[in-house]
C-alpha positions as CSV (number, residue, x, y, z in Angstrom):
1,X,0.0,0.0,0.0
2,X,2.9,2.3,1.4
3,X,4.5,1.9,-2.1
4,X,1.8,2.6,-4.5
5,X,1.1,6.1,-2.5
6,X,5.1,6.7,-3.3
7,X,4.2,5.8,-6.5
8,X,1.1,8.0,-7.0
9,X,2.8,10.9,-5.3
10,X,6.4,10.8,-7.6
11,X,3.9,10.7,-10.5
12,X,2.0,13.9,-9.6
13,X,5.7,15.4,-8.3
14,X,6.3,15.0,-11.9
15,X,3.6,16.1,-13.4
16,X,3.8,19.3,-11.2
17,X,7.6,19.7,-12.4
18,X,6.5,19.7,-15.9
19,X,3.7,21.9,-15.5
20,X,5.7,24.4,-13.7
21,X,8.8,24.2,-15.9
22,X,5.9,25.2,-18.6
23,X,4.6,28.0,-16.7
24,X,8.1,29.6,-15.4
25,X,10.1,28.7,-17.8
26,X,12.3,25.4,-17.5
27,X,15.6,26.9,-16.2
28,X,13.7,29.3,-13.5
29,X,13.9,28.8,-9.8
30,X,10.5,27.9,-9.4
31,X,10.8,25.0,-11.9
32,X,14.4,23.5,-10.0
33,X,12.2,23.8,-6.8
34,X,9.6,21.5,-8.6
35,X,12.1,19.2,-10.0
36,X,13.4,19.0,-6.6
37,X,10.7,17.8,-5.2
38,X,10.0,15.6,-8.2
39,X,13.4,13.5,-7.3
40,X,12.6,13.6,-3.7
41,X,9.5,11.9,-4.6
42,X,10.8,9.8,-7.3
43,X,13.7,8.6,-4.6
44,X,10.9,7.7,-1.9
45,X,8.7,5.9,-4.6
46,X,12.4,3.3,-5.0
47,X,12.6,4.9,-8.5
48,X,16.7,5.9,-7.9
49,X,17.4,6.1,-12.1
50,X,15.0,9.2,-11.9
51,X,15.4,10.0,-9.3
52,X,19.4,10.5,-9.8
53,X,18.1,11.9,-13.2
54,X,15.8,14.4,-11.6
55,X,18.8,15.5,-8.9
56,X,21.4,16.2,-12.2
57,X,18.6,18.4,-13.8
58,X,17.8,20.8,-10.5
59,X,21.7,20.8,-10.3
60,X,21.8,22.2,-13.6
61,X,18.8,24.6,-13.0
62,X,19.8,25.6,-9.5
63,X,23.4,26.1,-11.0
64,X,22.3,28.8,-13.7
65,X,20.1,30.4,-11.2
66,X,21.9,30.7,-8.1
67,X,25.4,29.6,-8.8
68,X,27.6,26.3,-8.5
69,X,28.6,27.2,-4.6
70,X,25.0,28.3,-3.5
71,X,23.7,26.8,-0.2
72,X,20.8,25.0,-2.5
73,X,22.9,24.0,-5.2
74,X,25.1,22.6,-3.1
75,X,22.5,20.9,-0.6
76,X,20.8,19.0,-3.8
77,X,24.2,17.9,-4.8
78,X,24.3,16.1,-1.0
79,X,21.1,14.7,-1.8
80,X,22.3,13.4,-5.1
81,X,25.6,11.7,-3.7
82,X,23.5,10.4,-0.3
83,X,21.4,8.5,-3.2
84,X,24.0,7.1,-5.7
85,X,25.9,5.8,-2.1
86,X,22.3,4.3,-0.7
87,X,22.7,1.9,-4.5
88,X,26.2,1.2,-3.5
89,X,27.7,4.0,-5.4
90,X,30.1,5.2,-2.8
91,X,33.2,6.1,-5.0
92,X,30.9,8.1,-7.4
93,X,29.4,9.8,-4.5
94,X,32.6,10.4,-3.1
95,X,33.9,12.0,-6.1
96,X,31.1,14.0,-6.6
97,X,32.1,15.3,-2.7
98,X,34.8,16.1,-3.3
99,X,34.4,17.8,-7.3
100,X,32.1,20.2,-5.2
101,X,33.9,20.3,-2.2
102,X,30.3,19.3,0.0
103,X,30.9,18.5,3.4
104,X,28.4,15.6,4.8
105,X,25.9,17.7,5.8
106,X,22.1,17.2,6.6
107,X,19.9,15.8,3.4
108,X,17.1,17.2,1.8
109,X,14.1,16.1,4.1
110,X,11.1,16.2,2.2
111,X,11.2,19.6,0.6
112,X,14.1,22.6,1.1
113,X,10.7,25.0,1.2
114,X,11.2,24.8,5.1
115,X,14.3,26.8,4.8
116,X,12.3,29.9,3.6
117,X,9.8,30.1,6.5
118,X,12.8,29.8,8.5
């Protein structure tokens, strides 16, 4: 049961991605926020090739919009190498520590939107 509501709720994650990509434009902040969520989802629904798929594209989007040494660039960059090491990736998430120069610091947990209210 658990797994079909991950399943339901990556595919509306990515439908909302798409939608908002549309409606912002595709490289916009609003549109890496979706896709963020989107691989959050994705990664909760077991999907890990979309997921890690998902993680590259906000990377790219959140890297045009804010910068390669941002705070949120670099936090979904954790969250990418914390899910190629939970499929036994370690050396590629290694190297993608230390390309970026991340320090192990706390994941994503559900959505980064938290951090505004903050």
């Amino acid at each position: 049961m658990q797994a079909a509501l991950y399943a339901e709720a990556a595919e509306a994650a990515t439908e909302a991605a798409r939608v908002m990509a549309e409606a912002t434009g595709a490289d916009g902040p609003q549109a890496g926020l979706a896709i963020v969520d989107q691989a959050l989802a994705l990664e909760a629904a077991s999907n890990a090739q979309d997921a890690e798929v998902a993680f590259e594209r906000a990377v790219e989007v959140y890297s045009k919009v804010y910068g390669k040494n941002n705070w949120r660039t670099k936090q979904v960059l954790v969250a990418l190498a914390s899910l190629l090491s939970s499929q036994g990736r370690d050396r590629e998430a290694s190297d993608l520590k230390v390309k970026h120069k991340l320090r192990d610091t706390a994941r994503i947990k559900g959505s980064h939107r938290a951090r505004k209210s903050g």
